[in-house]
C-alpha positions in Angstrom: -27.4 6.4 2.8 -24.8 4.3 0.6 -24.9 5.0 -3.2 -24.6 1.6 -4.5 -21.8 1.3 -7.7 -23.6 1.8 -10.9 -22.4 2.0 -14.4 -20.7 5.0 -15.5 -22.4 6.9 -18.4 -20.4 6.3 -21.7 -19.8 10.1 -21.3 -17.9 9.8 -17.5 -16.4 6.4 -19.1 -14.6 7.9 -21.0 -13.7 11.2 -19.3 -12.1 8.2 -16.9 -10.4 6.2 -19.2 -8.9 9.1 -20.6 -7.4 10.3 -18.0 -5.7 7.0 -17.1 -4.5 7.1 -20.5 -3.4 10.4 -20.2 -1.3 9.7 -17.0 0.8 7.1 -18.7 1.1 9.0 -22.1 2.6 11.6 -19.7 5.3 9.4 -18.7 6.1 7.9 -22.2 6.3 11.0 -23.6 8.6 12.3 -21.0 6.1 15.5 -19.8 7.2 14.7 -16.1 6.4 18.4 -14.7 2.4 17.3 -15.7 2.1 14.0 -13.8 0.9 16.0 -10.0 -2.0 17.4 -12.2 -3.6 14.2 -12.7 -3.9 13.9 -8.5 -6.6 15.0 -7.1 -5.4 17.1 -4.2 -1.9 17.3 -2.8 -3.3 17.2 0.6 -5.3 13.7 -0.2 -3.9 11.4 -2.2 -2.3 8.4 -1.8 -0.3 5.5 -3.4 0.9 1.9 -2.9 3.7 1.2 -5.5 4.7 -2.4 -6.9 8.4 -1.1 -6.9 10.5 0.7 -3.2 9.3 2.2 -1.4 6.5 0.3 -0.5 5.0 2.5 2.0 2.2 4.4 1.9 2.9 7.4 -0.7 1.9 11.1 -0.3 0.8 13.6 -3.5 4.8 14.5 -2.7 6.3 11.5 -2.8 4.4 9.9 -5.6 5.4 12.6 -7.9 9.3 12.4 -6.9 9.0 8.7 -7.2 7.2 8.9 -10.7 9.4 11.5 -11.9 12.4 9.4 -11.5 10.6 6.4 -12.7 9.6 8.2 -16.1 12.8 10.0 -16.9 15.3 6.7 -16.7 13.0 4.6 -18.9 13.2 4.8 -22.6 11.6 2.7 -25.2 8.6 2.9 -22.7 5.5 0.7 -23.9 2.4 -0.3 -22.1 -0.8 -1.6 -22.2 -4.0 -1.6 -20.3 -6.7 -4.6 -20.2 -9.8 -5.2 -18.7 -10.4 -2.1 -17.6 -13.5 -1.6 -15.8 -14.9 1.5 -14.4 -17.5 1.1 -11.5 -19.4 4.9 -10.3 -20.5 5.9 -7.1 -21.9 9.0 -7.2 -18.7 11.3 -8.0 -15.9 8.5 -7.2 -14.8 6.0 -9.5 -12.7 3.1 -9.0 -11.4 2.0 -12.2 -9.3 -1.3 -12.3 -6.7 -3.0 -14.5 -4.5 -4.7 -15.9 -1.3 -2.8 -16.8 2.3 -4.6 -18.7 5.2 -2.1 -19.2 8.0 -2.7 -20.8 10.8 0.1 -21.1 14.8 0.1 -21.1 16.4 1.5 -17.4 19.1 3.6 -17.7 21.9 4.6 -15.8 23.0 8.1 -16.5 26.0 7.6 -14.5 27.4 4.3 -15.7 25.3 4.8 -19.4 24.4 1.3 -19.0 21.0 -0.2 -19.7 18.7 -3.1 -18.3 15.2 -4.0 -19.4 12.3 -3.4 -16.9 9.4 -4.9 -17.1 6.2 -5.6 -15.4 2.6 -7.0 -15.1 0.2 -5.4 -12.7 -2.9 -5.1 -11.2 -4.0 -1.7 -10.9 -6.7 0.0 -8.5 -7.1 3.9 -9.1 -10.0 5.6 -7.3 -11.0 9.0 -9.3 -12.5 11.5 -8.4 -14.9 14.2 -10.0 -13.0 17.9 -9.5 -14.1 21.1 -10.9 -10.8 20.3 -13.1 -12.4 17.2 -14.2 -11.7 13.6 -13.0 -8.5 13.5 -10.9 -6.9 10.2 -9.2 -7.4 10.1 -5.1 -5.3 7.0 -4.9 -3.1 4.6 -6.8 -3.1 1.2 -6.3 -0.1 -1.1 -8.0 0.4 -4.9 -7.4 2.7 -6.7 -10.0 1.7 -10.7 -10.3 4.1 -12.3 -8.2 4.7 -15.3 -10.7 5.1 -13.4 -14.1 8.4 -13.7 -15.9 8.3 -10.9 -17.6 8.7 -10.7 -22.0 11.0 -14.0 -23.6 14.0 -12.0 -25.1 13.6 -12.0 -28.9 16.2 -14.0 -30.4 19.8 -13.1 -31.9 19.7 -13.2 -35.4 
């Protein structure tokens, strides 16, 4: 029988949300080695990325991928909006809005360009006996959005 999607308990709510908060303070705070804990399992999780490669991610590959992403962004600032967390039974899908904005560096050539981006965001979540833990990440940047206007030169 299918478990229809209910509405999470403001306890679970926010067990959820805190752990998607928790993943991106991670990365903004530069604690890369922690950023596989917040999967669920190595053997099944999964990821579609707005940026290369845009196939099919494993636990692995995510966490080399986000690793790198993390550590050559400073000034790293984001926001989440209209989150909304739907329950079925001990999965929850939690989607998003997410804007980043951050500085790219390049150790090699100590240069720097701004990144930035506005996404949708699917996560799927899982209940563990570690607490929630993200089965699959699901990032889509909105094809027509220019990005933050420059501030101007005083």
């Amino acid at each position: 029988m299918h478990q229809l999607a209910s509405r999470p308990s403001d306890k679970d709510r926010h067990d959820v949300e805190s752990v998607i908060v928790a993943y991106f303070e991670a990365g903004k705070n530069k604690d890369l080695t922690s950023l596989s804990d917040f999967h669920s399992s190595r053997e099944a999780f999964t990821k579609f990325d707005e940026n290369p490669p845009y196939t099919r991610q494993s636990s692995d590959e995510a966490f080399v991928y986000e690793q790198a992403a993390f550590a050559n962004i400073s000034d790293y600032n984001y926001k989440i909006d209209g989150l909304r967390i739907d329950l079925m039974g001990d999965t929850a899908v939690a989607t998003f809005h997410l804007t980043y904005t951050g500085m790219f560096v390049n150790d090699y050539s100590f240069e720097g360009s701004p990144v930035s981006s506005h996404a949708r965001v699917t996560m799927v979540l899982v209940r563990t006996s570690r607490g929630w833990r993200m089965a699959h990440e699901h990032f889509s940047r909105f094809p027509d959005w220019a990005g933050p206007k420059p501030s101007p030169q005083k």
